[in-house]
N, C-alpha and C positions, 0 to 999 in steps of 0.2 A: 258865784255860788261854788262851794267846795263840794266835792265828788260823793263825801256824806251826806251833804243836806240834800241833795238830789231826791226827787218824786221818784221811788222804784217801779220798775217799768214791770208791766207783765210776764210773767214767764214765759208764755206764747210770743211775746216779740222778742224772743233774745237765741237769735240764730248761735248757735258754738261755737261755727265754722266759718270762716270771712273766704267766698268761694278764693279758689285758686288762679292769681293771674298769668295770664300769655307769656310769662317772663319768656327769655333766652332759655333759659335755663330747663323751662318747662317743656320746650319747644324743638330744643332740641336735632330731636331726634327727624323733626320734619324739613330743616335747612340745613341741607348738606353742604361740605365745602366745596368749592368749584375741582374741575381734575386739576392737573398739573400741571398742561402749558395753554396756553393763548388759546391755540388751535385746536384744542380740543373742548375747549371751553364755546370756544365760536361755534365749534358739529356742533355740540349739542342743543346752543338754541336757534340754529336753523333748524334739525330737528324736530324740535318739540312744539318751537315758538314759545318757551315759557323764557319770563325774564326773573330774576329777584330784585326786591324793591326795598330798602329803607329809608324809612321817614323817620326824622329828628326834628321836633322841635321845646324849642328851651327858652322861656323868658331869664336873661341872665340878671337883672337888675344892675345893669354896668359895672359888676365886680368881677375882680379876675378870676377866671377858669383854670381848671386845672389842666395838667401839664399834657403833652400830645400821648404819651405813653397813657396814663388813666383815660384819657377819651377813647383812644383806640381800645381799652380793654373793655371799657363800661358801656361804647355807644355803638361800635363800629367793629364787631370780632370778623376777622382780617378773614378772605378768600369768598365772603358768601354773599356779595351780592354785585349785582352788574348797574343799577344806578343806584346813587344816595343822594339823597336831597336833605339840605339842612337850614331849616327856619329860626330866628333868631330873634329876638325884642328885647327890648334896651341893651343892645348887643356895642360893646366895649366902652361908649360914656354914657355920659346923661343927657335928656333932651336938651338940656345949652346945651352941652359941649358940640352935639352932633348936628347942630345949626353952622356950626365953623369947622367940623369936623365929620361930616357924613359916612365915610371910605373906611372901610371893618378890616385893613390890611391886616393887623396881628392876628385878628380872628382868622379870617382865611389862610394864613399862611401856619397858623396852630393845625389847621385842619385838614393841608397838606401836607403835612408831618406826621399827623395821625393816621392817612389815611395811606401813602407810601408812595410810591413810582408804580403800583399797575393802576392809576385813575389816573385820568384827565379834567380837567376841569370843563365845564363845558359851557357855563353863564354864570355870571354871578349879579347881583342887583341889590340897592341897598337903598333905603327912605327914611330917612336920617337916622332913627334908632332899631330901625328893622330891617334884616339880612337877610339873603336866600342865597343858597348853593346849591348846584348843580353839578353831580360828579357822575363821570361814565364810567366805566371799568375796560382797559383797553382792549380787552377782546370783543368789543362790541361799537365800537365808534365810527366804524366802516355802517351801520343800519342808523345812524343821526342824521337830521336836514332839520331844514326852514326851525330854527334855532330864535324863539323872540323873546322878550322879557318888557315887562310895563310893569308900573303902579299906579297904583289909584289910593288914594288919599283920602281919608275919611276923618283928619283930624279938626285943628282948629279952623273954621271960613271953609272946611270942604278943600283946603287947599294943604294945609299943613302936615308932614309927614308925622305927626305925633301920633297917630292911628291910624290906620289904612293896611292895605294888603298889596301884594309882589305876585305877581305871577311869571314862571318861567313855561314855557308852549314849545312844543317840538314833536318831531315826526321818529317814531322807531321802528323801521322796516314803514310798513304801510301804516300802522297805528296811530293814531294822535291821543298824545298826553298833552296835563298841565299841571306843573306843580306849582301850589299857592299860598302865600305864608302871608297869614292876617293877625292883624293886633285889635281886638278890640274895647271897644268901650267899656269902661271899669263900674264897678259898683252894684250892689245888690237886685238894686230895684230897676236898673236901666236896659230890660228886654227886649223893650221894643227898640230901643235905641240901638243895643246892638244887631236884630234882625234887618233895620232897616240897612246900615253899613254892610254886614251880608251880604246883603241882598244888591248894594253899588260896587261893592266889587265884583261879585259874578260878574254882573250884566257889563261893567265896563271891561274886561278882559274879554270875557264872550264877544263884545262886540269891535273891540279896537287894536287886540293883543298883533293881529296879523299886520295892521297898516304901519308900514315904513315910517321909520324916523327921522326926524330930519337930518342928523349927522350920517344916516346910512350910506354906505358907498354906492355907486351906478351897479358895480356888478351884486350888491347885495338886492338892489333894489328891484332886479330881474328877477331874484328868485322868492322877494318877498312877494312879488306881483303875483310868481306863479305859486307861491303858498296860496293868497287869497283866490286866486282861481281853483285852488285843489278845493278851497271853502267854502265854492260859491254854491255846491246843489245842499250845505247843509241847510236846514229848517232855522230862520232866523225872524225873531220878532222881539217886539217889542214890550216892556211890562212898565204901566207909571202909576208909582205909589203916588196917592197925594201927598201934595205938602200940607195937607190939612188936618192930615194923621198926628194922632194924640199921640204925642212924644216927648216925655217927661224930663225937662229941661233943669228944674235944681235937682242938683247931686243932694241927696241925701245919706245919712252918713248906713256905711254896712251893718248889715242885720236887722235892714228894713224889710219886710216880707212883702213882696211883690204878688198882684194877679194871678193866677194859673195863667200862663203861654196862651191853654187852648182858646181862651177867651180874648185873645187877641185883636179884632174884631177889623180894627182897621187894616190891618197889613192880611190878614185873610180873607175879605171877601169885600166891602164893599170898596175901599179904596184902593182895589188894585185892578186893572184891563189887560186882559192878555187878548193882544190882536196878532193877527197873521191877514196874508192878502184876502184870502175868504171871512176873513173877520170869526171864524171859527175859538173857543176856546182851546188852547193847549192843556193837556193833563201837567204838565210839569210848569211851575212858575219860573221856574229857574231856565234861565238862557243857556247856562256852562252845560249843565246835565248832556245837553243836546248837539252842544258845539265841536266836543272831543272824547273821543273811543274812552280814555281814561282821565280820571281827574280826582286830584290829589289838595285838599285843602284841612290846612293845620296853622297852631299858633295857641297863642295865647286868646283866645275867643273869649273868655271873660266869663264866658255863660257861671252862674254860680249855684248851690243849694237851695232852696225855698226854706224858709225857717230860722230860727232865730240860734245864737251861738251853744247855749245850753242846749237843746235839743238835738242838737246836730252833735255836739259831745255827749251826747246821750248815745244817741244814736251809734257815733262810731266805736265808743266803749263795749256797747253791747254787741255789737258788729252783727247790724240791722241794714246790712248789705242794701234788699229790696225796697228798703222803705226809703234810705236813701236816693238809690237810683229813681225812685216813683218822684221825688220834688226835684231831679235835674231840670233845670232848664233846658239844657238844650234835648235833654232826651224826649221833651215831651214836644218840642220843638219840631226833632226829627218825624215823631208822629202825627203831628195834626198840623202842621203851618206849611203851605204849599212852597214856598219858599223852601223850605230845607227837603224835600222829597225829590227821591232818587239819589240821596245820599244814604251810606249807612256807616256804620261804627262798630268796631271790635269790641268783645265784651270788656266791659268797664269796673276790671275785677280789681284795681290797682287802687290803692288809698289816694283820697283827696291830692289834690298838688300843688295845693296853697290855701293859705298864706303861712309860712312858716318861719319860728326864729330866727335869726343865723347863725349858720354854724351849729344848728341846733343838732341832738341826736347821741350827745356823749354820754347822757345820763337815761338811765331807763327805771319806771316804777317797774316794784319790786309787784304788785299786784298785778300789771299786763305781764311780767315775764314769768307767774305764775299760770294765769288764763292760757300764755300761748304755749306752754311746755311742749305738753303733746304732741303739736303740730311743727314744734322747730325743726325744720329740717330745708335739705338745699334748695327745695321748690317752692317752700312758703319763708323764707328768712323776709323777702320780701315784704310778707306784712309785719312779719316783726319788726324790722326796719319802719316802716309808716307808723305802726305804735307808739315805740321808741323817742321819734321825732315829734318836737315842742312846735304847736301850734301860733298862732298869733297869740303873746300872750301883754302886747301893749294895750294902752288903754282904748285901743278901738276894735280890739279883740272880733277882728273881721271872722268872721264865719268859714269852718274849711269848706273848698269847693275843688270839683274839678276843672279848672280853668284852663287848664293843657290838654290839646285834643287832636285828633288825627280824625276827617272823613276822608270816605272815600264814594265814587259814583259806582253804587251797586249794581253788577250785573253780572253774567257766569263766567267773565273772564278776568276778573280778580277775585282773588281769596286772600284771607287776611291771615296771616300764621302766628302773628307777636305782636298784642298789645302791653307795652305796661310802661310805666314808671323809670327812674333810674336812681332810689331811695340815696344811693350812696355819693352824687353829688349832690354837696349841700352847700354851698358858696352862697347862692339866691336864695330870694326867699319863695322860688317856683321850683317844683323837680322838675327835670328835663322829661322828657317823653318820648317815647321811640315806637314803631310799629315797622313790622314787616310783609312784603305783599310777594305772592305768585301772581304775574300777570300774562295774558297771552296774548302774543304780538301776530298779526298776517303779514304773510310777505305777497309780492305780486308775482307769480310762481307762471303769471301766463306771459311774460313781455320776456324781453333780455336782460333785465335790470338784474346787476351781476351783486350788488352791496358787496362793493369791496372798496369803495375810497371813500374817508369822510365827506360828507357834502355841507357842512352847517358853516355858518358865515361869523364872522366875528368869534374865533374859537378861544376859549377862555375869557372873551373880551367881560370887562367890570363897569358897571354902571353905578355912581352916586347922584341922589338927591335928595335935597330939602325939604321939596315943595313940590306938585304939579299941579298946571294949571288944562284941566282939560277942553 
């Protein structure tokens, strides 16, 4: 349908103003740059206890990236943060190739070029088309330990690395993190299907991320022992969906409108048990929430719009923000399904992040760069950028969605300072995604424990896999 023959929407639903996202740019003025040596970077966050945190993640569609210079400008603005974590899907081939070829080398070594000589690497882990990185900033690598990394597989047989999530787990002064990069399941109508994957990744990282690998060395295995002893007074139980849970099995093709979330019925209430040794309910369905001080889960989640393609170009033409956000999946997700609670999300002011042409963005209607005159300016190019950019325009003209997404475990010692987009790489037909966190770390300020030498085991060490079998 051309943009004339469109049903004109009300005057009342056509917001002016497409609110303002998190960019950098907007943000500014809240992430300062670190000082100027090591040492003084170190005072500070003994200090404070605050750390800076960036999350990246990017479905690449196995096409080449740009050069280390554009990443470090667009992803990674050099001195302001102490770790960076970067998640990745169909990350440098395609699912064949990455069955004979698992190992994301050029990636990572792009990424250490981007990112310079004051990081470290500190894990890296890869499930055949999906990446995770882990980078420390070296004034801070003396407060790292119990250092582990797993996957869990969620693709084809439950076994195949074509969907599934990465988790990397580690100790910061006294704090436990976990950062977690999930690919999930594709298509419109498939919510439940991905809530259920969700939901086997949690619990198997929650539950196996600490136990020893079999290639581990004896002296790693000391201190993986004595990780899971630091683990053992957390609160740990158990949750089993049935396998009898309705989960809609043929792919149907995008801009099939799916159920409301909240009506989800099987994965919220009757076919799920949350037991503990007093057989008690937990408030939280989720294992992770419960398992580590911070937790970090992002990726290409899949979650998509409610609605059909014209509506949704309706929608973001008249830049109908709330109405949009009101048929997120995952937003309603986050609200009503016990599974995603004690998580939360930075606001979601950033345009859609797929499914878009390639290479799309060199031509712009002469109509949107009217509507956006007014507002063009260095805090909002941003959505003139998303405007700009040509949607799916093949013939299965998938629905825009946000399917790139960053949670996090909400509570008062992380704050969120930078959500948003990164409009100006356009290789894939996914933007990349970025967010920035304040976190606050405890040290043990009553023993001798000095945090001056690293302690984490296999340092930089790189894991590839195909498959797991758990």
């Amino acid at each position: 349908m051309l943009r004339s023959e469109r049903l004109s929407l009300p005057a009342l639903l056509r917001p002016q103003v497409w609110p303002h996202p998190l960019s950098d740019d907007a943000t500014s003025s809240q992430i300062n740059e670190f000082p100027p040596t090591y040492e003084r970077i170190k005072s500070h966050v003994h200090a404070t206890g605050d750390i800076m945190i960036r999350v990246v993640t990017w479905n690449q569609e196995a096409k080449e990236t740009p050069t280390p210079e554009e990443l470090a400008k667009i992803l990674f603005p050099s001195r302001k943060y102490h770790i960076i974590a970067v998640g990745t899907q169909e990350c440098e081939n395609t699912f064949a190739k990455s069955i004979i070829t698992p190992s994301k080398v050029k990636w990572e070594a792009m990424l250490e070029s981007a990112l310079g000589m004051d990081y470290d690497v500190v894990r890296s882990h890869s499930l055949q088309t999906s990446h995770i990185i882990l980078f420390a900033h070296k004034s801070i690598v003396h407060l790292l330990s119990n250092v582990r990394s797993r996957a869990v597989p969620t693709g084809i047989g439950d076994t195949l690395g074509n969907k599934g999530g990465i988790g990397i787990a580690l100790s910061i002064g006294e704090s436990t993190f976990i950062f977690v990069n999930a690919h999930l399941s594709a298509h419109q109508h498939a919510t439940e299907r991905r809530t259920r994957e969700f939901y086997k990744i949690c619990n198997g990282l929650a539950t196996k991320i600490w136990k020893r690998d079999s290639e581990t060395s004896a002296a790693s295995s000391s201190s993986a022992n004595n990780g899971e002893e630091e683990w053992a007074h957390r609160d740990r139980y158990d949750i089993n969906i049935s396998e009898e849970a309705d989960v809609h099995e043929n792919l149907l093709d995008d801009g099939d409108i799916i159920s409301d979330p909240t009506e989800l019925a099987p994965l919220l209430h009757s076919n799920m048990q949350c037991t503990e040794n007093d057989n008690s309910v937990h408030p939280n369905a989720n294992p992770l929430v419960n398992a580590f001080d911070h937790v970090f889960i992002f990726g290409d989640l899949n979650f998509r719009i409610n609605g059909t393609r014209e509506i949704i170009d309706g929608m973001l033409e008249y830049h109908m923000h709330d109405a949009l956000l009101c048929n997120d999946q995952l937003t309603m997700l986050l609200q009503f399904n016990r599974i995603f609670f004690g998580f939360n999300e930075g606001p979601l002011n950033f345009f859609p992040t797929y499914k878009f042409d390639h290479n799309s963005g060199e031509r712009i209607d002469i109509e949107y760069a009217m509507l956006l005159q007014p507002f063009w300016n260095k805090s909002t190019s941003f959505s003139f950028c998303g405007l700009k950019d040509q949607y799916d325009s093949s013939h299965r003209r998938r629905v825009p969605s946000w399917t790139d997404r960053v949670l996090f475990k909400s509570d008062e010692c992380t704050q969120v300072l930078s959500y948003c987009s990164a409009p100006d790489i356009r290789t894939s037909d996914h933007r990349p995604v970025y967010a920035t966190f304040r976190s606050r770390i405890q040290f043990d300020n009553e023993s001798s424990k000095k945090y001056t030498t690293p302690l984490w085991e296999g340092r930089g060490e790189t894991r590839s896999e195909v498959c797991c079998i758990s």
